[in-house]
ZANUFI-504438 format. One record per residue: residue in three letters; x, y, z of N, C-alpha, C in turn. Coordinates in pm, whole numbers, plus 32768, in hexadecimal, padded with zeros to 4 digits. Each point is the difference from the previous one (the first is absolute). Layout:
N
ALAXYZXYZXYZ/...
! end
This chain:
361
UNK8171B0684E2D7FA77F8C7FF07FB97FE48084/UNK7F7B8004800D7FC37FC38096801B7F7E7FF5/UNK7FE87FED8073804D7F7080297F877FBF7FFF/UNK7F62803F80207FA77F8A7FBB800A7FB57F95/UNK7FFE806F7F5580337FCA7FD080637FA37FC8/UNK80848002802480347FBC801F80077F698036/UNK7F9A7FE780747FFB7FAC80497FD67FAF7FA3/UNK7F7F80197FBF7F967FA47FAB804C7FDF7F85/UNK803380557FBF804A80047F9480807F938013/UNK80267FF8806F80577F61800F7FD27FB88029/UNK7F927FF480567FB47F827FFE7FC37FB67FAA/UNK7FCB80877FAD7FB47FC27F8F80667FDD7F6F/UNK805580067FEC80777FEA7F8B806E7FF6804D/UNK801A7FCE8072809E7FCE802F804780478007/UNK806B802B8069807080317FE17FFF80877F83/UNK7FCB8056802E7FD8808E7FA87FCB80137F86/UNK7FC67F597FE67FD180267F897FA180457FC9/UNK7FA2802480697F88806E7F9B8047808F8060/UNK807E80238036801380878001803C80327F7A/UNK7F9380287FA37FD9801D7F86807C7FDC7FC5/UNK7FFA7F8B800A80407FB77F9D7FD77F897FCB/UNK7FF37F8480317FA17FA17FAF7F77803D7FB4/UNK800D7FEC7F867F8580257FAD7FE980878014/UNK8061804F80587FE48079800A804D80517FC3/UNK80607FD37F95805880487FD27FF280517F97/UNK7F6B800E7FDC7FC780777FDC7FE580668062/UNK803D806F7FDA800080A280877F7C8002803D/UNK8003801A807F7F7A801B804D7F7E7FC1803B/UNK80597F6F7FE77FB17F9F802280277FB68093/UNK7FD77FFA80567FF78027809E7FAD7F898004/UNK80267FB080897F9F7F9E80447FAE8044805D/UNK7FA57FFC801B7F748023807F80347FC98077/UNK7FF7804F8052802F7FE6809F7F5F7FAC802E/UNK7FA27FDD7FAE7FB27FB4807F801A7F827FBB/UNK7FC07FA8806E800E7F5C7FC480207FEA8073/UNK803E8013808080137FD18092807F7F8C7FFB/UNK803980397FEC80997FB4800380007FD88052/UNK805E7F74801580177FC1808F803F8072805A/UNK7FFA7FBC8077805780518048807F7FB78002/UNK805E804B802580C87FAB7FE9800A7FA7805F/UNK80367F967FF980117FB480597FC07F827FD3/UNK7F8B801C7FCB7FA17F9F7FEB800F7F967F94/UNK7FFB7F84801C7FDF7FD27F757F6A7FCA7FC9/UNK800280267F8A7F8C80457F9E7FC57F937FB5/UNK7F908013800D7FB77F6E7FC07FDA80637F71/UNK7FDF7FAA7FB78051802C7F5D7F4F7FE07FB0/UNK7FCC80797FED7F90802A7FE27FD57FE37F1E/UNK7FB0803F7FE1803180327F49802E80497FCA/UNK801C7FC77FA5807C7FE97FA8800C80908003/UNK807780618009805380787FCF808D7FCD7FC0/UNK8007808A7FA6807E7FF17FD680927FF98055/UNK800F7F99804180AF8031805880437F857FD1/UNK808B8029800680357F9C7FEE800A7F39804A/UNK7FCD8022805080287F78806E7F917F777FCD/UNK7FCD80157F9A7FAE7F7A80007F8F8026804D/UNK7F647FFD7FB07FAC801380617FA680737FFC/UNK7FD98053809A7FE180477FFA803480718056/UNK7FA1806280348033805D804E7FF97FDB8086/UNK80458015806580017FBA80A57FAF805D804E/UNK7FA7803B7FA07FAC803B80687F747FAF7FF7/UNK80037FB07FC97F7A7FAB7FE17F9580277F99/UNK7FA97FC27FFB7F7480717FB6802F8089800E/UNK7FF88023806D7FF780A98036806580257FBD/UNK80677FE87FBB807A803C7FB57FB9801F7F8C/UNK7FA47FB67FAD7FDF80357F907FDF80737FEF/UNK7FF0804680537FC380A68018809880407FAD/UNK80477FD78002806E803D7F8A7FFF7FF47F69/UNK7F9C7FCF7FDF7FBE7FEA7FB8803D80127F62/UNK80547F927FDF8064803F7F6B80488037800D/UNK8026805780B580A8806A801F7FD980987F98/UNK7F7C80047FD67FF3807E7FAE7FC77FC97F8E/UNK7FD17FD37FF87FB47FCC7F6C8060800A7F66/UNK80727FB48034803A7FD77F867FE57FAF7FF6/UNK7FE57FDB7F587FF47F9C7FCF80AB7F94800C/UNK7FAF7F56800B80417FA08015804A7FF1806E/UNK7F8F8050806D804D7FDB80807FBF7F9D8041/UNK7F837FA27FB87FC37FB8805280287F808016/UNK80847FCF7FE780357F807FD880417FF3809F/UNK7FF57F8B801A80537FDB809E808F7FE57FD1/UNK80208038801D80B680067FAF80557FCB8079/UNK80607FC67FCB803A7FAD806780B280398009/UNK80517FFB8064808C80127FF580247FDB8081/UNK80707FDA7FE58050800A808F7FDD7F298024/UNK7FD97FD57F937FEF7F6B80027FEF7FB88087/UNK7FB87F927FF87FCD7F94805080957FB5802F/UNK807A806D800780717F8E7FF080367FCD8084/UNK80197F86800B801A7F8F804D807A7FC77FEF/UNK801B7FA78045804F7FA0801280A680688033/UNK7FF480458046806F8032806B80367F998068/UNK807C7FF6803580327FA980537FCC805E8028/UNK80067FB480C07FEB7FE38076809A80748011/UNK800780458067802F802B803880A27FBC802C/UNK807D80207FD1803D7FC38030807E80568062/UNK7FD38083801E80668021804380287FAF8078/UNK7FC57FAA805A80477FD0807880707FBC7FB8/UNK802280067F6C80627FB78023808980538002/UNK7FD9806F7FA680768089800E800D80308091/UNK7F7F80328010801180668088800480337FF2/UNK800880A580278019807F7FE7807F802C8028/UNK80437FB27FE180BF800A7FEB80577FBC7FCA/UNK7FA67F9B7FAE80537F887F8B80587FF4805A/UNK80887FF97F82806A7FCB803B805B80457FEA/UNK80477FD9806F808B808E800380517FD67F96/UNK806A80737FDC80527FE67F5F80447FA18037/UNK80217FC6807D808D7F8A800E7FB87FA67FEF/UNK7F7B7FC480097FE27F837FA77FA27FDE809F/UNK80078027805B7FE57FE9807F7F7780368011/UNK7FA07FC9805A7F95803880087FEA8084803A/UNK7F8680367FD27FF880A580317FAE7FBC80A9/UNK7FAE807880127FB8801780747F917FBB7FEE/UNK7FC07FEB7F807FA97F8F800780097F787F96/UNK805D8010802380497F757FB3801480007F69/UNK804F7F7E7FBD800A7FEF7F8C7F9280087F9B/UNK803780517F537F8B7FFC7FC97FF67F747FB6/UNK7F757FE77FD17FF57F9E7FBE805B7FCF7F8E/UNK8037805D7FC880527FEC7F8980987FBD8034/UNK8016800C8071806F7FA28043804D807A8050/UNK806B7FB180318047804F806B804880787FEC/UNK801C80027F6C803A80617FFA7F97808D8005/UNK8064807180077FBC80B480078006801A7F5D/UNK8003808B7FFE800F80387F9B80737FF77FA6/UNK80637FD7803880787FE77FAC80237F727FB5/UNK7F9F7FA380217FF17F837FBF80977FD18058/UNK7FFF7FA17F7B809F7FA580378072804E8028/UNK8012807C7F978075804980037FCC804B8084/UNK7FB18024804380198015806F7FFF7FD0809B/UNK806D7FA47FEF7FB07FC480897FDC7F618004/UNK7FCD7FE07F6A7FEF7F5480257F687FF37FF6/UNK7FD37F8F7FBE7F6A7FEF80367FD380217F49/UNK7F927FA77FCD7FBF80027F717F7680AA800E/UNK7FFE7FFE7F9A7FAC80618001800B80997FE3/UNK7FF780477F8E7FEB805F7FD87FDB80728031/UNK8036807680207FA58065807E7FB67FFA8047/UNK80317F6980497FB37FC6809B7F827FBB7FCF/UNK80147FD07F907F8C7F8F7FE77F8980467FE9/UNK801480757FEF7F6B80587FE6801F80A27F99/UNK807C80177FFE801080897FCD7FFE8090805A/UNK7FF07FC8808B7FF680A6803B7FCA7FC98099/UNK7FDB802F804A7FE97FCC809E7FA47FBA8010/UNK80137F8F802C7F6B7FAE802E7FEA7FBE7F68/UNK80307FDC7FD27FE47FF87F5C7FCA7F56801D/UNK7F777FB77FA17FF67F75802B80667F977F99/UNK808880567FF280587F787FFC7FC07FBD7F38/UNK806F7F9980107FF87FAB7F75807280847F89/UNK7FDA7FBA7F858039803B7F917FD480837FD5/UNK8051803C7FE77F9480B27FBE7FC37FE97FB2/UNK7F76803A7FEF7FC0803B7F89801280347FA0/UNK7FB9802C7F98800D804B7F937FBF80787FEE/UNK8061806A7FC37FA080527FF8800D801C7F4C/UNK7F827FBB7FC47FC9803B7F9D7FE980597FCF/UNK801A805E7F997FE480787F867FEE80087FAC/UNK7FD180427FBF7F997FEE7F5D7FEA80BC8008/UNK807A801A7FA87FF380867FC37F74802E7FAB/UNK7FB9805F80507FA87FF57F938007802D7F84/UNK7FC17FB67FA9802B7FEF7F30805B7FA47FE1/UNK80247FAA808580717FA57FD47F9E7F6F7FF4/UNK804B7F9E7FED7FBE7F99800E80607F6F8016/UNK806480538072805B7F9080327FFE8025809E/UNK801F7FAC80477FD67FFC807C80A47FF08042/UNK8035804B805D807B7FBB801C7FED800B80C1/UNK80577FB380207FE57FE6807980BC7FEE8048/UNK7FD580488082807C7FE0806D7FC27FE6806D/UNK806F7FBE804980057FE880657FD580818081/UNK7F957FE380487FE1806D8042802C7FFE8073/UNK80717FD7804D806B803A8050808680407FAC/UNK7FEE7FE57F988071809C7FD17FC080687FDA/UNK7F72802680117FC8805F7FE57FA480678085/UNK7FE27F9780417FD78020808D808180038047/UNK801E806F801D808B7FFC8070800280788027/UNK80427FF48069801D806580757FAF7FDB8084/UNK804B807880337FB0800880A07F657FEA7FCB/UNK7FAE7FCB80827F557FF27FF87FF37FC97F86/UNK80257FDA7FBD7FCA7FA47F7F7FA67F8E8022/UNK7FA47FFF7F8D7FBF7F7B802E80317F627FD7/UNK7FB27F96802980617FB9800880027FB87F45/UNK802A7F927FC380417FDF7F8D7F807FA17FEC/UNK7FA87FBA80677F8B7FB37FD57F9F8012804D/UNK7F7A7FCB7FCC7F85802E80707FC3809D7FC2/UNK800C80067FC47FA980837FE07F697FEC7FC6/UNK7FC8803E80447F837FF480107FBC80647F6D/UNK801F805F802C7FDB80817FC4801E8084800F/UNK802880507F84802C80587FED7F8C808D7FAE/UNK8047804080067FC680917F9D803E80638014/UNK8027804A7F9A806280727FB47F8A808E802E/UNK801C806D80437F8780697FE4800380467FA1/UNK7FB4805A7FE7800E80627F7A803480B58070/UNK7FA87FFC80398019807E80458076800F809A/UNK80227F8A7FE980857FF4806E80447FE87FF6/UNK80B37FE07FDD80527FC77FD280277F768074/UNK7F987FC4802780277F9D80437FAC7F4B7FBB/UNK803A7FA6802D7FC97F757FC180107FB580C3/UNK7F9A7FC87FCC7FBB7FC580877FED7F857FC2/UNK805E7F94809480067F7E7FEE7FDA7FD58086/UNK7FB37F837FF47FE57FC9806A80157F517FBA/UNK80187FF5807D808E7F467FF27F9E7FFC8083/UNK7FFD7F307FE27FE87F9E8067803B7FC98074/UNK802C8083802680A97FC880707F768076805F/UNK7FA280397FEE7F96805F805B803D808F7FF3/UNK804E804C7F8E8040808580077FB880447F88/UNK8011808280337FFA80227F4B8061807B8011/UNK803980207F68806880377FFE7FD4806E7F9A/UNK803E80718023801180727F9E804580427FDB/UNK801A7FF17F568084807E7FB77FB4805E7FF5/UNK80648091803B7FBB804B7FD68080805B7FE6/UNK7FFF80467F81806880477F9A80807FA58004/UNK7FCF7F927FDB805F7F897FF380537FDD8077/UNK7FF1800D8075801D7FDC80647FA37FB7806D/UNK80487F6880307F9E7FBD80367FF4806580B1/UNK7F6A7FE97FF4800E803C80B27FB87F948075/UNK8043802A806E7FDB7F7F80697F637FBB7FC8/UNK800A7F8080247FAD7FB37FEC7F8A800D805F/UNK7F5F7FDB7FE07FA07FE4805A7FFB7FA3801B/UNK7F8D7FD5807F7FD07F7B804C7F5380137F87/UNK800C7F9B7FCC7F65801B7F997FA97FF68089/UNK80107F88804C7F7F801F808E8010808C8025/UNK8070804B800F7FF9806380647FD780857F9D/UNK80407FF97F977FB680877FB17FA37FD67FBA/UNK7FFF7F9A7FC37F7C7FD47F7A7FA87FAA8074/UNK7FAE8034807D7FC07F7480447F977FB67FC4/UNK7F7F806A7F7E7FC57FB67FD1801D7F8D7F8B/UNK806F80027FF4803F7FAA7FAC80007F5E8038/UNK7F907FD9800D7FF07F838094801D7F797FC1/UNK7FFA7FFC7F3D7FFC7F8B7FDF80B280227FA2/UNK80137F967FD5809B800C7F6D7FBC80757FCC/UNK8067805C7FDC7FBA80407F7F80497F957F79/UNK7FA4803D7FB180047FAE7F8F8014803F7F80/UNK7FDD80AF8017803080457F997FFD809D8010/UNK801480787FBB800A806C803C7FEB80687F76/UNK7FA9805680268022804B7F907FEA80878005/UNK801780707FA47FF1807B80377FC080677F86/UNK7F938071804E7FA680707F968023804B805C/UNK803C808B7FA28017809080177F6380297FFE/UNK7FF78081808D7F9980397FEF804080737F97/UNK7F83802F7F57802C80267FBF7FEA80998035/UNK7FC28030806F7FE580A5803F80858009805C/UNK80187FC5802C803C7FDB805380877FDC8048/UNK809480327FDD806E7FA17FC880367FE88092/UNK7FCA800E805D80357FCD80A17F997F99801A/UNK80147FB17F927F6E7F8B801880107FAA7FBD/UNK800B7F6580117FFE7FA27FAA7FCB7F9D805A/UNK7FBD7FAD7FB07FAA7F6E8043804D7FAF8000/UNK7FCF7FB3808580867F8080017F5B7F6A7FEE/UNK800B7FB57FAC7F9C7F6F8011805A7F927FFA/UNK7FF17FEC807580337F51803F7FA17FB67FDF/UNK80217F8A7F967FD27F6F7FF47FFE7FA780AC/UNK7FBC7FCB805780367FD7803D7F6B7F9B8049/UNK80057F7E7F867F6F7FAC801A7FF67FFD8061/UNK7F598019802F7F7980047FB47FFA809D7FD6/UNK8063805580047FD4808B80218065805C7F7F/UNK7FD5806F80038074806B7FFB7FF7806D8059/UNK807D803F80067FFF80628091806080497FCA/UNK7FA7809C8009802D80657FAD802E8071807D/UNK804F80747FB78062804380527FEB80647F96/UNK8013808F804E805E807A7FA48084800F8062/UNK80487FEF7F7E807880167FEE804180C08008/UNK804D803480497FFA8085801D80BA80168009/UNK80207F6E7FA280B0804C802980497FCF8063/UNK80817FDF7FFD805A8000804B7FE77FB88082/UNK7FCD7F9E7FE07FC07F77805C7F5C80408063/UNK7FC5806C7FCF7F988032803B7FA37FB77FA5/UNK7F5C7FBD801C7FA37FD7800C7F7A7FE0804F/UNK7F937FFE7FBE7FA1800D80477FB57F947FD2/UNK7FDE7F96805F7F857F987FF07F93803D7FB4/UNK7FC27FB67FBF7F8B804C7FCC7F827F667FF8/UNK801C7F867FD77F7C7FCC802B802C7F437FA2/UNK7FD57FA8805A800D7F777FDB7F737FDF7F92/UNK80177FD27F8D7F857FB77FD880007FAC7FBA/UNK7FB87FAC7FCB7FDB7F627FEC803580097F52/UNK80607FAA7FF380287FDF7F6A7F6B7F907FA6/UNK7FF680537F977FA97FA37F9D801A7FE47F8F/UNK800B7FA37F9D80157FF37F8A7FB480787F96/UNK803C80207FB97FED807B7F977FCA7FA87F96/UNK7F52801A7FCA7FC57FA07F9F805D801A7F8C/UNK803E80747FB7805D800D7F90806180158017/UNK805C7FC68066807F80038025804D7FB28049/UNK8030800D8091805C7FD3802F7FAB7FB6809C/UNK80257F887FD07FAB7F918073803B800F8072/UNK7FE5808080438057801E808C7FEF7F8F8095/UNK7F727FFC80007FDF7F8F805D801C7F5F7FD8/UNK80067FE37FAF80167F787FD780627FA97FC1/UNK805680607FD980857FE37FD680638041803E/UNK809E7FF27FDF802580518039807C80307FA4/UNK800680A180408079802C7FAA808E800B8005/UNK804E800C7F9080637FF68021804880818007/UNK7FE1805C7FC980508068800A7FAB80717FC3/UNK803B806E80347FA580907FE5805580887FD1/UNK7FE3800B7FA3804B809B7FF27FCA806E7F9F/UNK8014806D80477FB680927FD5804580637F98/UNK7FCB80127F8C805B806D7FBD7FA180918010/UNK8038804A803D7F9F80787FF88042809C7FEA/UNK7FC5806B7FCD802680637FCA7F9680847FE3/UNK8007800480997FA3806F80117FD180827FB8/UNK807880237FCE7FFA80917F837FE77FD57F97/UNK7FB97F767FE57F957FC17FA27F7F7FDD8007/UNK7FD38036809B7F647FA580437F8C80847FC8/UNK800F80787FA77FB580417FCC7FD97FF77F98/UNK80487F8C7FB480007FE97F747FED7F807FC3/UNK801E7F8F808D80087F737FBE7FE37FAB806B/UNK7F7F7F9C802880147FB1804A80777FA4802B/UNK805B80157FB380547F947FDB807680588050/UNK8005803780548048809E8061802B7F798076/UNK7F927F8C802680467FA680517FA87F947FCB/UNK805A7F717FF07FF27F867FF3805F7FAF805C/UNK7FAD7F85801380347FC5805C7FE37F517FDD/UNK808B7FC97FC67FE17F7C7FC180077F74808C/UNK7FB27FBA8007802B7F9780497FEA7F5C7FFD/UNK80687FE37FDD7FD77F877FDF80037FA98066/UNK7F837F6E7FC580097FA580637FFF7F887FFC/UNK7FD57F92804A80257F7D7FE47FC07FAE7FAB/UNK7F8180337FC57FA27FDF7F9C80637FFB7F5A/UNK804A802980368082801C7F697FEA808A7FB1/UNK7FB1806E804C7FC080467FAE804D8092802C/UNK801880377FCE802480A980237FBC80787FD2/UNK7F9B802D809A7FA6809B7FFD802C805B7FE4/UNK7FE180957FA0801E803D800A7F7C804B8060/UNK80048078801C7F8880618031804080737FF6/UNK7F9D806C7FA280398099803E7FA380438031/UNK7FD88097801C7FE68059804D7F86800B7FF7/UNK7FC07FB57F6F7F6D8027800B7F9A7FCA804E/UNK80337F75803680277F9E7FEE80027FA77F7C/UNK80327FE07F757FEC7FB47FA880647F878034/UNK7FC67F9A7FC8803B7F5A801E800E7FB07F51/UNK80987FEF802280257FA07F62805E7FB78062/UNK803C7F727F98804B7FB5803280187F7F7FD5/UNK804E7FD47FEB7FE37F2C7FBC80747FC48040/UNK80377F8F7FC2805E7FB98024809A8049801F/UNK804C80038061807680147FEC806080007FAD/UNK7FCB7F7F7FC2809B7FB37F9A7FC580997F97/UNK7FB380227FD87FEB80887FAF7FEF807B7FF5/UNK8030803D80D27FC38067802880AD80587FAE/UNK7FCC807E8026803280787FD880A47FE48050/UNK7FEE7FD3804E809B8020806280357F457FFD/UNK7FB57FAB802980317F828046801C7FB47F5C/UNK7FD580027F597FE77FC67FCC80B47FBD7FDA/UNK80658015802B806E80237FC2804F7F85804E/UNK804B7FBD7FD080497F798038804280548044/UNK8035805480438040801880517FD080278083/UNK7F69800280157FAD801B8058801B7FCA8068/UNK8000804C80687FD77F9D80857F697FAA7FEE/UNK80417F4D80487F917FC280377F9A802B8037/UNK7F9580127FDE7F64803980417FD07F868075/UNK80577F897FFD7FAF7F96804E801880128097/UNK806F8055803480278017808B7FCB8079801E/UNK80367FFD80AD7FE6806F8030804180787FDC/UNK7FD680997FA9804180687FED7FEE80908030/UNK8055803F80157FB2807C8028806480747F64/UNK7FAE80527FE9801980457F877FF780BF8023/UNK802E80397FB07FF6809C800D803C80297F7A/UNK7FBB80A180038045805E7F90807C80498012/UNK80467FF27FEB807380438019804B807E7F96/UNK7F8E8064805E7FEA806E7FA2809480757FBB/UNK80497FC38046808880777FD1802F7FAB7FA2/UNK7FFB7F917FF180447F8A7F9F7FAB7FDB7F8A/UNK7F728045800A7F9C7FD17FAE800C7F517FF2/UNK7FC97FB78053800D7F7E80007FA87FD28062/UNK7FC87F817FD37FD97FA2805280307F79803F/UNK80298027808A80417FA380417F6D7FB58074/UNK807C7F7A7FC97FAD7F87804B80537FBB805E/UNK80078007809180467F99804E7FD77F818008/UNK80737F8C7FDD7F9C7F7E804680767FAB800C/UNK7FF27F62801F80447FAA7FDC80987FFB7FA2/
! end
């Protein structure tokens, strides 16, 4: 694959979507390397309308239209939106963990007690002090009661939920609340979490591995993220797009494996006229079902539903097409056992389990 192509082809559809795959999932349909892509680093003032996922247009401005349809498929002229306008992330609370919580005797680490109280990881039974795996589930964790982690088998239509410090555990785990945002890959066996304590954490072949500083590895990550989501390049399988929600912007990455990534370019979130009000509302949660040894045959190879505070839940797939209505009736949330849509959530596919899991509250 040249990497011109390439370049334009995620600028112009997000996170890999026109590497012949959005609307390209008819064979041999290739995006045009001209159109003058930003250069990396930059953030991109947001020109007409192309098909990418982020709300909007392409971040190369006018001059992006020179991609003109990604190959002249039909129904690629729609500004397709993904990766939502979503908002309302806490504020940062690691000063109160530190990057050593609290030791298992209940006693403070190296940067003091976590929020969740004095105790470490062993709660009462170890040591003394309230609080559940150090008030956070794993190091630096911001403290309080655990979360949930939500599932919804898909074809089922019951939702069951645990406690997500008996499910997050071990060494490097992340912590039990504060999760920002997550995503499951298709071509890596790892799930990438990033929590409001400033870390992000990665399983990879079901084992958690040391944690990041989001300033120190994610630096364009300058605002909360607010949501996260992920497209396999379909030429490609050492390639997947990473799009951070993270108002006023999204800020996209390829993803290359085993905590390797490459910046690729900041640009301006807009509301999607038939979809998902990325700039003006905000979302609550994002998650990707995708299935690449289907993107020759079916737009529907990746969808990506997200709902938001309007009460409404997007779907979008590859062509970009846009459907969607109320929650209380969508495909996944309609079911009394649903997680609350009114808080902050972060969501993923959890592809070996066939399920959609939702962390929150």
């Amino acid at each position: 694959m040249r990497r011109s192509s390439y370049r334009v082809g995620f600028h112009a559809a997000v996170a890999l979507c026109a590497l012949s795959a959005c609307a390209s999932f008819e064979e041999g349909v290739r995006p045009d390397s001209s159109g003058g892509a930003t250069s990396e680093g930059g953030t991109s003032s947001v020109g007409g309308s192309l098909p990418w996922p982020m709300g909007g247009a392409s971040p190369g401005g006018a001059g992006a239209g020179a991609v003109a349809g990604l190959g002249g498929v039909s129904g690629m002229g729609g500004t397709a939106g993904l990766g939502g306008a979503a908002g309302g992330a806490g504020t940062s609370v690691g000063g109160a963990a530190g990057s050593a919580g609290t030791s298992v005797g209940g006693a403070a680490g190296s940067a003091g007690t976590s929020a969740g109280g004095a105790a470490g990881a062993g709660g009462a039974g170890m040591g003394g002090g309230a609080g559940s795996m150090g008030g956070g589930g794993g190091v630096g964790g911001t403290g309080g009661s655990s979360w949930r982690r939500y599932e919804l088998q898909l074809g089922s239509t019951v939702w069951t939920n645990t406690a997500l410090d008996q499910v997050w555990v071990g060494a490097n785990a992340p912590p039990a609340t504060g999760i920002l945002a997550a995503t499951e890959l298709e071509y890596f066996d790892e799930l990438l979490v990033f929590a409001d304590d400033g870390f992000a954490y990665r399983r990879a072949a079901g084992v958690w591995q040391p944690r990041e500083s989001i300033a120190a590895s994610w630096p364009e990550l300058t605002n909360p993220i607010q949501s996260l989501y992920h497209l396999p390049d379909r030429d490609d399988s050492t390639v997947e797009g990473l799009t951070f929600t993270v108002k006023p912007n999204a800020v996209l990455y390829r993803y290359l494996g085993g905590g390797a990534k490459t910046y690729e370019a900041t640009v301006t979130l807009q509301d999607e006229p038939n979809g998902a009000p990325h700039a003006t509302r905000t979302g609550l949660s994002v998650f990707t079902l995708s299935d690449v040894a289907l993107s020759t045959t079916s737009a529907d190879w990746w969808v990506t539903y997200l709902p938001f505070d309007d009460g409404n839940v997007y779907r979008v797939n590859a062509l970009p097409a846009w459907s969607g209505g109320p929650a209380s009736t969508s495909e996944h949330f309609a079911f009394s056992t649903a997680p609350a849509l009114g808080s902050r959530l972060a969501a993923y596919y959890d592809r070996s389990g066939d399920r959609i899991v939702v962390i929150g509250p």
